[in-house]
N, CA, C and O atoms as a GROMACS GRO file, in nm:
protein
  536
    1UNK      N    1  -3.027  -0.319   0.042
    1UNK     CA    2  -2.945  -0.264   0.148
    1UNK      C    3  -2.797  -0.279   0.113
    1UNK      O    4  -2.731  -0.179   0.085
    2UNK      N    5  -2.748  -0.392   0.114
    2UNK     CA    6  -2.590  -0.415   0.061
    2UNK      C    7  -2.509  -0.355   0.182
    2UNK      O    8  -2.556  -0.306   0.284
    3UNK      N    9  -2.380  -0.369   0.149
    3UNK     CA   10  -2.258  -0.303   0.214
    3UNK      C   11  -2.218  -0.158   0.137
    3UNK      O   12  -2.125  -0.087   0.173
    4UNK      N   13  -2.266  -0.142   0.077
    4UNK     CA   14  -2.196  -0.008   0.006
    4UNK      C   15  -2.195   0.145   0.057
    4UNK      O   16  -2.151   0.246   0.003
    5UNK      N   17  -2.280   0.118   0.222
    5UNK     CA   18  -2.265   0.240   0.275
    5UNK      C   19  -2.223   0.233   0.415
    5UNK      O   20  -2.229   0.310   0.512
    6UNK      N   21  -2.174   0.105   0.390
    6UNK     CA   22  -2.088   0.082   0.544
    6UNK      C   23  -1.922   0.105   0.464
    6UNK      O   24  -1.897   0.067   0.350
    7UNK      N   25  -1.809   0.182   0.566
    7UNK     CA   26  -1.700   0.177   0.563
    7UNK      C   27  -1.599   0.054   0.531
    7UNK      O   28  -1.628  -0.050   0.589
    8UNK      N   29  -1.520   0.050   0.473
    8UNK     CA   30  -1.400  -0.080   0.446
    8UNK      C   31  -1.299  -0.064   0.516
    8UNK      O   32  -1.297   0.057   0.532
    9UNK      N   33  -1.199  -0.111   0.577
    9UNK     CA   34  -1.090  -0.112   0.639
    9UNK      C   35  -1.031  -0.271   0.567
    9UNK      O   36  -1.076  -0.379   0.605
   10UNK      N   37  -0.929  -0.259   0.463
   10UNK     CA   38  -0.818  -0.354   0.456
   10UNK      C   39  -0.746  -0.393   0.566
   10UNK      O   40  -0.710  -0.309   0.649
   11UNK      N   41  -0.724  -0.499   0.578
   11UNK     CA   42  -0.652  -0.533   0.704
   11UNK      C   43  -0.517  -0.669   0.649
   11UNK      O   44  -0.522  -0.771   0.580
   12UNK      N   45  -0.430  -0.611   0.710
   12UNK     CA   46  -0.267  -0.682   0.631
   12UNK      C   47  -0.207  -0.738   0.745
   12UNK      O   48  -0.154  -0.668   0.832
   13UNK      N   49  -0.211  -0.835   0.749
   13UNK     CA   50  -0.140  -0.938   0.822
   13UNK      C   51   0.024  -0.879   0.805
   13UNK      O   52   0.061  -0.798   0.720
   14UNK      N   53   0.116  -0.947   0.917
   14UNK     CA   54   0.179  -0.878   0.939
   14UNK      C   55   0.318  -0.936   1.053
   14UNK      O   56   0.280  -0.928   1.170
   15UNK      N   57   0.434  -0.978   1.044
   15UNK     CA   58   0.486  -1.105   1.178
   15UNK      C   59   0.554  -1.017   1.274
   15UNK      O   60   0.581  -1.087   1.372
   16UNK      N   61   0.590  -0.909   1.291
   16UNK     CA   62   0.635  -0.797   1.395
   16UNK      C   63   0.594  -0.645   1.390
   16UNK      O   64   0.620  -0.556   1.310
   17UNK      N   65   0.542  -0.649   1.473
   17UNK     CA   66   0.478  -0.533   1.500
   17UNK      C   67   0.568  -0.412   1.514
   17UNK      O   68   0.549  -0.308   1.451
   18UNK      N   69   0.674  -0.431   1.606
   18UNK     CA   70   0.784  -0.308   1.562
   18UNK      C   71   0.825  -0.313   1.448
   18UNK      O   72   0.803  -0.197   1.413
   19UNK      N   73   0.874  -0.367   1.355
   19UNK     CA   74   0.898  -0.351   1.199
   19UNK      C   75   0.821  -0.318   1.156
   19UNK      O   76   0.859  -0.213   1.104
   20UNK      N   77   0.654  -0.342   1.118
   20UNK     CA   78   0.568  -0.314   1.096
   20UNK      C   79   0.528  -0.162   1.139
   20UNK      O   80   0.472  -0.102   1.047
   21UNK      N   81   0.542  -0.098   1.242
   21UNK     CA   82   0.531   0.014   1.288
   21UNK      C   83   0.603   0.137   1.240
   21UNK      O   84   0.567   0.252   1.213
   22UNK      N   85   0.738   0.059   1.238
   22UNK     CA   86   0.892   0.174   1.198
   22UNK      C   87   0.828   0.211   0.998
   22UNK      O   88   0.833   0.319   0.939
   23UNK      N   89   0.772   0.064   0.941
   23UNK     CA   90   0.763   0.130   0.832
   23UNK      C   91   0.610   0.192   0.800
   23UNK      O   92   0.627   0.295   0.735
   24UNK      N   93   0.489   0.170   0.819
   24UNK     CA   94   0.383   0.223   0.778
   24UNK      C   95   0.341   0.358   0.866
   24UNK      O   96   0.244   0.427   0.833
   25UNK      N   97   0.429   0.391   0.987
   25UNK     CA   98   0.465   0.546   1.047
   25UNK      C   99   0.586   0.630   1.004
   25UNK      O  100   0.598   0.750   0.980
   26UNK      N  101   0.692   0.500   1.004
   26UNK     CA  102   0.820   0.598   0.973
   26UNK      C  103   0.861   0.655   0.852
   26UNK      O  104   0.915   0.763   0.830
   27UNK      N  105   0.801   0.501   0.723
   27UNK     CA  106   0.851   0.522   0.635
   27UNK      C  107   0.702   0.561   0.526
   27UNK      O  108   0.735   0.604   0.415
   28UNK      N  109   0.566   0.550   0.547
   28UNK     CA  110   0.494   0.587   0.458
   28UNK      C  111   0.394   0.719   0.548
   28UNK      O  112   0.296   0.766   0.490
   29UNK      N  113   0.431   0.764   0.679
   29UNK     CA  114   0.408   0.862   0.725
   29UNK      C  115   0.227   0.896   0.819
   29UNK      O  116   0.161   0.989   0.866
   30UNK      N  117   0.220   0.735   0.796
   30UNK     CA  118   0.047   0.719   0.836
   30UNK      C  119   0.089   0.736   0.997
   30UNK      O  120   0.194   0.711   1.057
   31UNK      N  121  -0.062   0.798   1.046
   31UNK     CA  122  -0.094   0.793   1.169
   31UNK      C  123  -0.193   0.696   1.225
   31UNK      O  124  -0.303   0.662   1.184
   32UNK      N  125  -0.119   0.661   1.334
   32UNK     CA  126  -0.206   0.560   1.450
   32UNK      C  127  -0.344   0.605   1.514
   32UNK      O  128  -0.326   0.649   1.627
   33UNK      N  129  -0.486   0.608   1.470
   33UNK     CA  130  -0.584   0.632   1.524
   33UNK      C  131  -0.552   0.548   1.623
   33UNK      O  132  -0.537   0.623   1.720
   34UNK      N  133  -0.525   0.405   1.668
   34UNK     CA  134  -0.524   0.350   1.826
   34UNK      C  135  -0.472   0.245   1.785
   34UNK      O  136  -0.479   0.218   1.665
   35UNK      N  137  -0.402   0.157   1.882
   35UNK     CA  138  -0.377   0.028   1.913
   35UNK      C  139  -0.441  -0.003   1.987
   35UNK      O  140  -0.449   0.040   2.102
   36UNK      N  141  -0.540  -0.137   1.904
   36UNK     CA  142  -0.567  -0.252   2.003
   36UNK      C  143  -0.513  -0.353   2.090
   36UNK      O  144  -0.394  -0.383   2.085
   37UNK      N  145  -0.612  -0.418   2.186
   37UNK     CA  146  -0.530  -0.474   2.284
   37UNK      C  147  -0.464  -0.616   2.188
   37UNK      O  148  -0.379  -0.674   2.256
   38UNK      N  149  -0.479  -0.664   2.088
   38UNK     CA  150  -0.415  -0.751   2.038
   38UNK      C  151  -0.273  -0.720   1.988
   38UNK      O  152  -0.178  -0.793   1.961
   39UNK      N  153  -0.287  -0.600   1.986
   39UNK     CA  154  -0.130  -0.538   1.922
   39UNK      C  155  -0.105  -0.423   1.762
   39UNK      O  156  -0.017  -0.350   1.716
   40UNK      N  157  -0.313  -0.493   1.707
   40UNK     CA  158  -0.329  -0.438   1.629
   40UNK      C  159  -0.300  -0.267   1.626
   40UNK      O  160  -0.290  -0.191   1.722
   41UNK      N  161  -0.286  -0.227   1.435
   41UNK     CA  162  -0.288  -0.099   1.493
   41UNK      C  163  -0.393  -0.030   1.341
   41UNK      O  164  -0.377  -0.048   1.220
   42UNK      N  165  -0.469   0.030   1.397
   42UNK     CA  166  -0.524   0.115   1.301
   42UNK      C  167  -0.502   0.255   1.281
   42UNK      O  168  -0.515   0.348   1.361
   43UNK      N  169  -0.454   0.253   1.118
   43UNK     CA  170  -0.434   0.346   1.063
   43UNK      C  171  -0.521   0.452   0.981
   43UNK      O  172  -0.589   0.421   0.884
   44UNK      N  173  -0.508   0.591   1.038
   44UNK     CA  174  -0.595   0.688   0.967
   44UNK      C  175  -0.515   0.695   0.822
   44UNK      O  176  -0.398   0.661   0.809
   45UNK      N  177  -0.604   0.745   0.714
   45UNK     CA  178  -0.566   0.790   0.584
   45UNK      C  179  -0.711   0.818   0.522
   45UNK      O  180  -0.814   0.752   0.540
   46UNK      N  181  -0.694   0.924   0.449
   46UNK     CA  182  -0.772   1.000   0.416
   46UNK      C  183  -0.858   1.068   0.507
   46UNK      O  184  -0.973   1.056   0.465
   47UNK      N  185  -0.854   1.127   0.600
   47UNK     CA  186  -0.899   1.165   0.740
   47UNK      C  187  -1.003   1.054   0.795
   47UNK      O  188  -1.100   1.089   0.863
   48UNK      N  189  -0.979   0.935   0.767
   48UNK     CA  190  -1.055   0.812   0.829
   48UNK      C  191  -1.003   0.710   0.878
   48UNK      O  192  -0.888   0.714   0.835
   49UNK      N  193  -1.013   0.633   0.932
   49UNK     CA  194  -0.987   0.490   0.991
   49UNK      C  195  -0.974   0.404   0.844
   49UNK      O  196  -1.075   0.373   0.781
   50UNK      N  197  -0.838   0.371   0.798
   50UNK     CA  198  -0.862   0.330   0.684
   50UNK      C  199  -0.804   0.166   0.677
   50UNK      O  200  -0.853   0.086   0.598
   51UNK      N  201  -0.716   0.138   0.753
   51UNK     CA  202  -0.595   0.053   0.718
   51UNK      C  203  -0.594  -0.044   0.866
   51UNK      O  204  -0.594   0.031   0.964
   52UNK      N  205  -0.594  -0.150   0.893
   52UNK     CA  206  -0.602  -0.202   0.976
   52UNK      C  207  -0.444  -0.302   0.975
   52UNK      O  208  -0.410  -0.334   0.861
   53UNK      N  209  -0.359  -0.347   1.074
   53UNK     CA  210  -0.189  -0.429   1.055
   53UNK      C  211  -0.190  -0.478   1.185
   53UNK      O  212  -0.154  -0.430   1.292
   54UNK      N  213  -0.243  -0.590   1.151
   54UNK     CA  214  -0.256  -0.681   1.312
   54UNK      C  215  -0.132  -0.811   1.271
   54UNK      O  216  -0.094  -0.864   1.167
   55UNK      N  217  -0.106  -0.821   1.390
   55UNK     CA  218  -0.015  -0.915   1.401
   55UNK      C  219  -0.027  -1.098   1.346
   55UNK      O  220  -0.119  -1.176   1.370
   56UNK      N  221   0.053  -1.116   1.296
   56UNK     CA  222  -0.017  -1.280   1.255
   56UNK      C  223   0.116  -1.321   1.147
   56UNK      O  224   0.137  -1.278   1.034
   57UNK      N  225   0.184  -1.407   1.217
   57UNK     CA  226   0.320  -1.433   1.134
   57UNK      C  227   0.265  -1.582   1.040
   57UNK      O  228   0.350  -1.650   0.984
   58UNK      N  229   0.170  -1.608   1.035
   58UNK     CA  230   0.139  -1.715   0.963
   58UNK      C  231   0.065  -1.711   0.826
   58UNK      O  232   0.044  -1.797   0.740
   59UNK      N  233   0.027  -1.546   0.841
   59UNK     CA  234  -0.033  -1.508   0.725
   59UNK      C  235   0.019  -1.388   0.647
   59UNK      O  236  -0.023  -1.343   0.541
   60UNK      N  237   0.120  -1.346   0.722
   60UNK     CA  238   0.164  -1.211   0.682
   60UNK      C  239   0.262  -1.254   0.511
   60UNK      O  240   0.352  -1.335   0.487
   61UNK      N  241   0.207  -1.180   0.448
   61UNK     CA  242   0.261  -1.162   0.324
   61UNK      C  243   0.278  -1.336   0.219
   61UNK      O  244   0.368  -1.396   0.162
   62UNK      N  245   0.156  -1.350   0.240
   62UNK     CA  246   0.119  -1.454   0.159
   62UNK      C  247   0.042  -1.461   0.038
   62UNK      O  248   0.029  -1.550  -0.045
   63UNK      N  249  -0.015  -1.321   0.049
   63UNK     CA  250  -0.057  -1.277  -0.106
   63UNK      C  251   0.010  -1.192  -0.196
   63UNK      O  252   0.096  -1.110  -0.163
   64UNK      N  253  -0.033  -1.215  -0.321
   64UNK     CA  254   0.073  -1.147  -0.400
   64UNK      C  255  -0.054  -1.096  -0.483
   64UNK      O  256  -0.083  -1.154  -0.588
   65UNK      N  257  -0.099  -1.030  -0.457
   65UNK     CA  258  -0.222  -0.933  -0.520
   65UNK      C  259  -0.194  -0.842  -0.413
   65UNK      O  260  -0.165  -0.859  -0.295
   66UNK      N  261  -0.220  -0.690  -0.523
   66UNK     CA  262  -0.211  -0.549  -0.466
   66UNK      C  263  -0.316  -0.556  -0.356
   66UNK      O  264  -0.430  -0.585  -0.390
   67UNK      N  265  -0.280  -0.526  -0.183
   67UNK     CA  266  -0.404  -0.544  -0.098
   67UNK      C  267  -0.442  -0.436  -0.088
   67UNK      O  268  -0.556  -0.449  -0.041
   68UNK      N  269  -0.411  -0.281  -0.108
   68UNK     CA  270  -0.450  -0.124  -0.083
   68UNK      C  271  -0.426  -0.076  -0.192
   68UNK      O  272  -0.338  -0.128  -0.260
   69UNK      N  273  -0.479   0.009  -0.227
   69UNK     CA  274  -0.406   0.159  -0.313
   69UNK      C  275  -0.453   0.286  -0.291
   69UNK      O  276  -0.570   0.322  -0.302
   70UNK      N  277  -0.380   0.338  -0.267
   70UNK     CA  278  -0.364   0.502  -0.213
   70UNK      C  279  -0.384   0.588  -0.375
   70UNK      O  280  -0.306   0.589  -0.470
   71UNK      N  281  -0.500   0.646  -0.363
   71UNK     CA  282  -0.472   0.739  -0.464
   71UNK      C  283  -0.467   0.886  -0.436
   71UNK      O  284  -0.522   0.957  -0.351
   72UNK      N  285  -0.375   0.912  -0.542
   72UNK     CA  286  -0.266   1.052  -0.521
   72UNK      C  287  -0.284   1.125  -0.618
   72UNK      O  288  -0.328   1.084  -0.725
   73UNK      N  289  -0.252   1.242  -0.596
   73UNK     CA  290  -0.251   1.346  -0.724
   73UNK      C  291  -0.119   1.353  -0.775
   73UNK      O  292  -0.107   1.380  -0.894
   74UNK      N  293  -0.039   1.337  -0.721
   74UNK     CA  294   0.094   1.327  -0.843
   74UNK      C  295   0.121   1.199  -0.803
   74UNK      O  296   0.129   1.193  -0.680
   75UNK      N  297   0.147   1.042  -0.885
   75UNK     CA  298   0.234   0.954  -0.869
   75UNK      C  299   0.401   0.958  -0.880
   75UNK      O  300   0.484   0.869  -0.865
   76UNK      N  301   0.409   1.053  -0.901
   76UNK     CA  302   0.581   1.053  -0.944
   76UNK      C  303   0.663   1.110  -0.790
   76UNK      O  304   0.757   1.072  -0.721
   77UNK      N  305   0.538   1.251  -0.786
   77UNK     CA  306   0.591   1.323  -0.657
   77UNK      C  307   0.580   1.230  -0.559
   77UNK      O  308   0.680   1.209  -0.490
   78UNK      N  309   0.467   1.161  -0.534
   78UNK     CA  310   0.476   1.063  -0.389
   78UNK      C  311   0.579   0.981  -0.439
   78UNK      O  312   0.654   0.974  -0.342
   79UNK      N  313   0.620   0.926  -0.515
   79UNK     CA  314   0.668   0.800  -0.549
   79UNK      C  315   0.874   0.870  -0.503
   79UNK      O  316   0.955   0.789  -0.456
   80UNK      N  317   0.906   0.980  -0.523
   80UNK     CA  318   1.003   1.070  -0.480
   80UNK      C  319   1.005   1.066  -0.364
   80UNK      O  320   1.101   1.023  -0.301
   81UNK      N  321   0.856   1.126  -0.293
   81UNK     CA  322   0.860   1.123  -0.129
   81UNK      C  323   0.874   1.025  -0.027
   81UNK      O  324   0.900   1.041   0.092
   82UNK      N  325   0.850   0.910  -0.097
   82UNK     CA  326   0.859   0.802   0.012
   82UNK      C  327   0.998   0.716  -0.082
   82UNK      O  328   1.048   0.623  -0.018
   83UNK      N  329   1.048   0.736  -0.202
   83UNK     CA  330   1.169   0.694  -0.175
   83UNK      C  331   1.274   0.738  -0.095
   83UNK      O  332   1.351   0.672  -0.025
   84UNK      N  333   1.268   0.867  -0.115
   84UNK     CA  334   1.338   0.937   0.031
   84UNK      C  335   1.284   0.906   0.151
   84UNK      O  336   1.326   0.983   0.238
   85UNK      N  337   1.209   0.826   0.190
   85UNK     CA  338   1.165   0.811   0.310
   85UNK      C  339   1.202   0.656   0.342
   85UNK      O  340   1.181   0.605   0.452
   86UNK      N  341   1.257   0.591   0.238
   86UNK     CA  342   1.319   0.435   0.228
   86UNK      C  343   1.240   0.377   0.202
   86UNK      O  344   1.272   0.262   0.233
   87UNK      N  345   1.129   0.377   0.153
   87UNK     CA  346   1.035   0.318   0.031
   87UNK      C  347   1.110   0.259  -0.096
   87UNK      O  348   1.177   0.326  -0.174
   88UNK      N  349   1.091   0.152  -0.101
   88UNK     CA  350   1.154   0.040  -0.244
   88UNK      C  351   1.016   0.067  -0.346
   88UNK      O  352   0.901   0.082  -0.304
   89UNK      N  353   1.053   0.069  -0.474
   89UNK     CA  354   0.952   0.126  -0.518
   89UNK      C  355   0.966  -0.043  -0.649
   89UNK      O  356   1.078  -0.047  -0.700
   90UNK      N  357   0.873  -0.158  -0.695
   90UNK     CA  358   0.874  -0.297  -0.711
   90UNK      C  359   0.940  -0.246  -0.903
   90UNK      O  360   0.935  -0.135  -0.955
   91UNK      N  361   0.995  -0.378  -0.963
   91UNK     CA  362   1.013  -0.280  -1.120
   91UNK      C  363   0.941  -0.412  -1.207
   91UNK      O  364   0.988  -0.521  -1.175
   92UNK      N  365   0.815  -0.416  -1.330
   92UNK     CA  366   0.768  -0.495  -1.365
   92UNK      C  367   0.781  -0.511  -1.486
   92UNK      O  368   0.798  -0.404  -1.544
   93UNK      N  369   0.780  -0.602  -1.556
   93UNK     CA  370   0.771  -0.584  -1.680
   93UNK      C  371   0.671  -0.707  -1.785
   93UNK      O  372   0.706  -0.824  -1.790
   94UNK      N  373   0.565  -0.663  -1.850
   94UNK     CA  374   0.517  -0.740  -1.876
   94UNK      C  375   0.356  -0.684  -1.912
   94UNK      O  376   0.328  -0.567  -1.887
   95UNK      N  377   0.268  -0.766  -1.966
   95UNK     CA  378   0.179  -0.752  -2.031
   95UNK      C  379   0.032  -0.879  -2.007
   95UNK      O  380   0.012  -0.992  -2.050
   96UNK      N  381  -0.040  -0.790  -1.924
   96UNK     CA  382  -0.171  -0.880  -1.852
   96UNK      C  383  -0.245  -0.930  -1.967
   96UNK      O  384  -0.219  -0.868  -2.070
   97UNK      N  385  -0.381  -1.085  -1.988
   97UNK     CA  386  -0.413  -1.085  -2.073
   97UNK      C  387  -0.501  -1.001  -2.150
   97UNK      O  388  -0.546  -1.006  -2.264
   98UNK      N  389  -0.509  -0.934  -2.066
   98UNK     CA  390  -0.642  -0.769  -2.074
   98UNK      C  391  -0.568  -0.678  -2.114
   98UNK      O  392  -0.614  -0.564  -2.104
   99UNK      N  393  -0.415  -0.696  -2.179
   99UNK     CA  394  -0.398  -0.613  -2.280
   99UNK      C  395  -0.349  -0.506  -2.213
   99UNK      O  396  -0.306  -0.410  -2.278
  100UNK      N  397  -0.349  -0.505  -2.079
  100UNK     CA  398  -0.280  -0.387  -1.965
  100UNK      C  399  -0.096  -0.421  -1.937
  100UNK      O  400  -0.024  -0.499  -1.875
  101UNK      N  401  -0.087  -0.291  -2.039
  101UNK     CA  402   0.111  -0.326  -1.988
  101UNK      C  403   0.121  -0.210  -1.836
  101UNK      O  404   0.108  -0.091  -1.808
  102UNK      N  405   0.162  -0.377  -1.755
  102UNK     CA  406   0.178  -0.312  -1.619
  102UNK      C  407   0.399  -0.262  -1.583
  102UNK      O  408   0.467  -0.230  -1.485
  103UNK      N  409   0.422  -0.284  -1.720
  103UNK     CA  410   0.587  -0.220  -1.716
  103UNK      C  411   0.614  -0.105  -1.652
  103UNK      O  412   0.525  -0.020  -1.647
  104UNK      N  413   0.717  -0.085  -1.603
  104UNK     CA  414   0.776   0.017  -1.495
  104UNK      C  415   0.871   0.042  -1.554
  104UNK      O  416   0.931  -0.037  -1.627
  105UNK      N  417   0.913   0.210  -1.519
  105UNK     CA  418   1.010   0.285  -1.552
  105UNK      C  419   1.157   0.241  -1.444
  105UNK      O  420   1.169   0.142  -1.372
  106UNK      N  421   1.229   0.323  -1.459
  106UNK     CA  422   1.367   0.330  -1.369
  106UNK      C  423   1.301   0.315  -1.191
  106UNK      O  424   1.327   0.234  -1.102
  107UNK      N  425   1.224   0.413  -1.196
  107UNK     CA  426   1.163   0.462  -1.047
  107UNK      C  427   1.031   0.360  -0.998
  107UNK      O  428   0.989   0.364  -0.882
  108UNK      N  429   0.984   0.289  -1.081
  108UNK     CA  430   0.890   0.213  -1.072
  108UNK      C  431   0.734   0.249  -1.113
  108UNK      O  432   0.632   0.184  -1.088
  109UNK      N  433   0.746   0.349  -1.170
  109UNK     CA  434   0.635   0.392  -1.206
  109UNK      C  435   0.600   0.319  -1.340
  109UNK      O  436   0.672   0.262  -1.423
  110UNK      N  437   0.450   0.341  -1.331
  110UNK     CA  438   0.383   0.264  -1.472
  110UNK      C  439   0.251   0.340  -1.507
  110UNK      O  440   0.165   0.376  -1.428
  111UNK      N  441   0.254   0.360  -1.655
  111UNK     CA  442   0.152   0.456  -1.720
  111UNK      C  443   0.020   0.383  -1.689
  111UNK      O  444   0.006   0.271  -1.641
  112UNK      N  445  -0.090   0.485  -1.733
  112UNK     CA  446  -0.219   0.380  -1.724
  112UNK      C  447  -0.302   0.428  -1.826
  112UNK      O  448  -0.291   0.544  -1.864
  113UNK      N  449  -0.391   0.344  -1.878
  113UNK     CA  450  -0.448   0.423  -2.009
  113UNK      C  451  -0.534   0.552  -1.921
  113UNK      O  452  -0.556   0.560  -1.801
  114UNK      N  453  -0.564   0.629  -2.013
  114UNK     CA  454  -0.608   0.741  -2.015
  114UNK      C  455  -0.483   0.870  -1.954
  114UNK      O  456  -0.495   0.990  -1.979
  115UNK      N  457  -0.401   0.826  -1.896
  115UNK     CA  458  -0.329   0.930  -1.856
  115UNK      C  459  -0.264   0.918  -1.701
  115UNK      O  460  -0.156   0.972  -1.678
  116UNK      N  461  -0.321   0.859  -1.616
  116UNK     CA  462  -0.288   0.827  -1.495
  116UNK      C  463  -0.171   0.695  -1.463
  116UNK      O  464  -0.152   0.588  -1.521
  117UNK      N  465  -0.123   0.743  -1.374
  117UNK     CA  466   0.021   0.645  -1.347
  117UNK      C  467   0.009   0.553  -1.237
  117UNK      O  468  -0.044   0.615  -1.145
  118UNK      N  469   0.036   0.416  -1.197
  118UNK     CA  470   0.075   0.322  -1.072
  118UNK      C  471   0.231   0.330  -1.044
  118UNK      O  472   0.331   0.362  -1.108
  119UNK      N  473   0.198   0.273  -0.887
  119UNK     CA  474   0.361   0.192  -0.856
  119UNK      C  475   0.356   0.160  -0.700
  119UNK      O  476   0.338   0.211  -0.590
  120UNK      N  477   0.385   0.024  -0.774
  120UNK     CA  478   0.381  -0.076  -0.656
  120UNK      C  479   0.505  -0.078  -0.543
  120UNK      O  480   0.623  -0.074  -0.580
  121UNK      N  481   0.468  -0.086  -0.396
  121UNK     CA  482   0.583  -0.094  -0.304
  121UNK      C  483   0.515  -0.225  -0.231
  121UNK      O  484   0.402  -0.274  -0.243
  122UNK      N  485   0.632  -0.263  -0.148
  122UNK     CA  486   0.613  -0.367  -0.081
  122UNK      C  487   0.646  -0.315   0.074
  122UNK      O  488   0.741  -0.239   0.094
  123UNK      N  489   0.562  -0.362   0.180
  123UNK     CA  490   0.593  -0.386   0.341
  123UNK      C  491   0.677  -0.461   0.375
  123UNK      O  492   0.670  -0.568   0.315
  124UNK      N  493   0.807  -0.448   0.493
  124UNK     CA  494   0.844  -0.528   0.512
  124UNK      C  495   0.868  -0.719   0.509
  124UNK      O  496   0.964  -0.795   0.516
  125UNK      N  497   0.686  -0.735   0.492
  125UNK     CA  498   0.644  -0.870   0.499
  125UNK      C  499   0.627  -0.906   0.348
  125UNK      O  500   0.630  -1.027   0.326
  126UNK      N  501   0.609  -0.825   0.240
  126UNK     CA  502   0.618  -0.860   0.093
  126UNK      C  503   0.443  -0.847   0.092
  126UNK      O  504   0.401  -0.936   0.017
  127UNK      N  505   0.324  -0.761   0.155
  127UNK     CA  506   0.259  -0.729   0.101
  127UNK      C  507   0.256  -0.606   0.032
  127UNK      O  508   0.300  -0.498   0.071
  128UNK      N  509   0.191  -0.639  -0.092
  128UNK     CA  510   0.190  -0.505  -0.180
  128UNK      C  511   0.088  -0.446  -0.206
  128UNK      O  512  -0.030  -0.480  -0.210
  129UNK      N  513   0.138  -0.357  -0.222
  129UNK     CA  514   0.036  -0.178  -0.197
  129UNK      C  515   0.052  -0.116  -0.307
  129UNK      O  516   0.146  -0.150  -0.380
  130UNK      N  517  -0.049   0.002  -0.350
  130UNK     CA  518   0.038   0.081  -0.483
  130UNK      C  519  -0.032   0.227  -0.438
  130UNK      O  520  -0.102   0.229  -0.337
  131UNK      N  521  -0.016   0.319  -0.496
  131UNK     CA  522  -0.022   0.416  -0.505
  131UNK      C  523  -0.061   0.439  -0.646
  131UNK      O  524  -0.012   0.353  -0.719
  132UNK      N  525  -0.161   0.557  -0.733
  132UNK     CA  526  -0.201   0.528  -0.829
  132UNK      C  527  -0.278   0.677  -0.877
  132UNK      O  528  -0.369   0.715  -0.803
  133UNK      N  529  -0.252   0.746  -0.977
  133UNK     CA  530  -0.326   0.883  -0.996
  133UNK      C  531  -0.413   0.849  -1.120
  133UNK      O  532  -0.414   0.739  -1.174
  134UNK      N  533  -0.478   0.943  -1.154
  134UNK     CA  534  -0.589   0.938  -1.242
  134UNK      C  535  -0.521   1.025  -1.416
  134UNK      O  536  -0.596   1.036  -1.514
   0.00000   0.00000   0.00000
């Protein structure tokens, strides 16, 4: 049986909910399927319930591992669209022991083998997200 045909929702801690709001509506353009009565708010993406940003200042942005990634058909073009939208786009430089150079350009973008590109942004709270094409 497993989980593999039940749905995932990431869920990102998070210490103000209006900051939190202004940027994953204002500035990365997601829509609010509903707020819960905790304050939570779930976010549609990809025409689903994808993204869950509940309130919790004790945990918000305490990891430093990528918690989402959005994949896109152009990384460069989104990576344009939401810097105009006040998106910080992270700049890396360096080389995993798996031989993966996760280095970034000017804009923050980073190649990937076979042909596809990343680039990491951060939430107000310093969790990070990336965006990522094939």
């Amino acid at each position: 049986m497993g989980l593999s045909s039940y749905e995932l929702n990431p869920m990102v801690a998070v210490t103000d909910m209006a900051t939190a709001t202004e940027f994953y509506e204002g500035r990365l353009g997601l829509t609010a399927a509903r707020t819960d009565p905790d304050g939570s708010k779930v976010y549609i993406s990809g025409g689903h319930e994808a993204l869950v940003v509940y309130p919790s200042p004790d945990h918000a942005g305490t990891s430093t591992a990528t918690l989402a990634t959005w994949y896109v058909d152009d990384v460069e073009q989104t990576v344009d669209e939401l810097t105009a939208a006040g998106v910080r786009f992270e700049q890396y430089e360096g080389v995993l022991e798996s031989g993966f150079d996760y280095s970034t350009d000017e804009r923050g973008i980073s190649p990937r083998a076979g042909g596809g590109k990343v680039a990491w942004f951060k939430d107000p709270d310093g969790n990070l997200f990336s965006i990522e094409s094939n």
